[in-house]
C-alpha positions in Angstrom: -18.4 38.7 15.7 -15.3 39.6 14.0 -13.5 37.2 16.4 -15.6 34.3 15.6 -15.0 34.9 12.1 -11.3 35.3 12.9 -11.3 31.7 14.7 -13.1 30.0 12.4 -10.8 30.9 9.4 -7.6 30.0 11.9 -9.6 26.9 12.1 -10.2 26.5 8.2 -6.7 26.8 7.7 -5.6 24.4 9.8 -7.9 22.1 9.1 -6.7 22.5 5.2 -2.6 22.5 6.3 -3.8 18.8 7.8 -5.3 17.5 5.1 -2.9 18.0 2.4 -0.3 16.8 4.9 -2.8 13.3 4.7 -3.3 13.5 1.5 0.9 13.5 0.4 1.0 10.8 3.5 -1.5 8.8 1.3 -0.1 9.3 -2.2 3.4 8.4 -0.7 2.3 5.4 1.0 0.1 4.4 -2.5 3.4 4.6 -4.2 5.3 2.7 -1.2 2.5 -0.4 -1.7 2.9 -0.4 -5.8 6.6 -1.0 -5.1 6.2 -3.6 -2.0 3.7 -5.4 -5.1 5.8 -5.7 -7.5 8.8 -6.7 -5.5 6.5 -9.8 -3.9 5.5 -10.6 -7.6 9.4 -10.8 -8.4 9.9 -13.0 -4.9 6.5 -15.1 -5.9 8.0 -15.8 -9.5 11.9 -16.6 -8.2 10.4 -19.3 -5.6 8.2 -20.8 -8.0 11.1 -21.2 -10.3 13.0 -22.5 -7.6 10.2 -25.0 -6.7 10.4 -26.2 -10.2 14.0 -26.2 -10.5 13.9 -28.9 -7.2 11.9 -31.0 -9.0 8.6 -29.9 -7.6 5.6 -30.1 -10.4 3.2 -27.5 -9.3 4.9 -24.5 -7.3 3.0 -24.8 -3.7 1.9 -21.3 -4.6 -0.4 -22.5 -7.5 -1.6 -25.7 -5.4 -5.6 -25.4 -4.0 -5.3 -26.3 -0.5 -6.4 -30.0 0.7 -9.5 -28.9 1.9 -11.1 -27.5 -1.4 
């Protein structure tokens, strides 16, 4: 009995060691996708400048697609 109980607390431990590993993999990568956002806002707003800089009227970005 006492060896069961020993198992399942090496088990419990583990099992805990893992998911707070996950759980700083997930914050980190939460963090990581905030950052890739805003950088692809900045890129979104420079080409639609550019578009408009070129003459354009609407940037392509803003334009419904021909089907709609």
């Amino acid at each position: 009995m006492d060896e069961r109980v020993t198992k399942l607390e090496e088990l419990v431990t583990h099992l805990s060691a893992v998911v707070d590993d996950l759980s700083d993999i997930v914050a980190r990568q939460e963090n990581e996708l905030a950052v890739l956002g805003r950088r692809m806002a900045v890129v979104m707003e420079r080409e639609a400048q550019r578009e408009l800089a070129e003459g354009g009227t609407v940037p392509l970005t803003d334009q419904k697609p021909p089907h709609w």
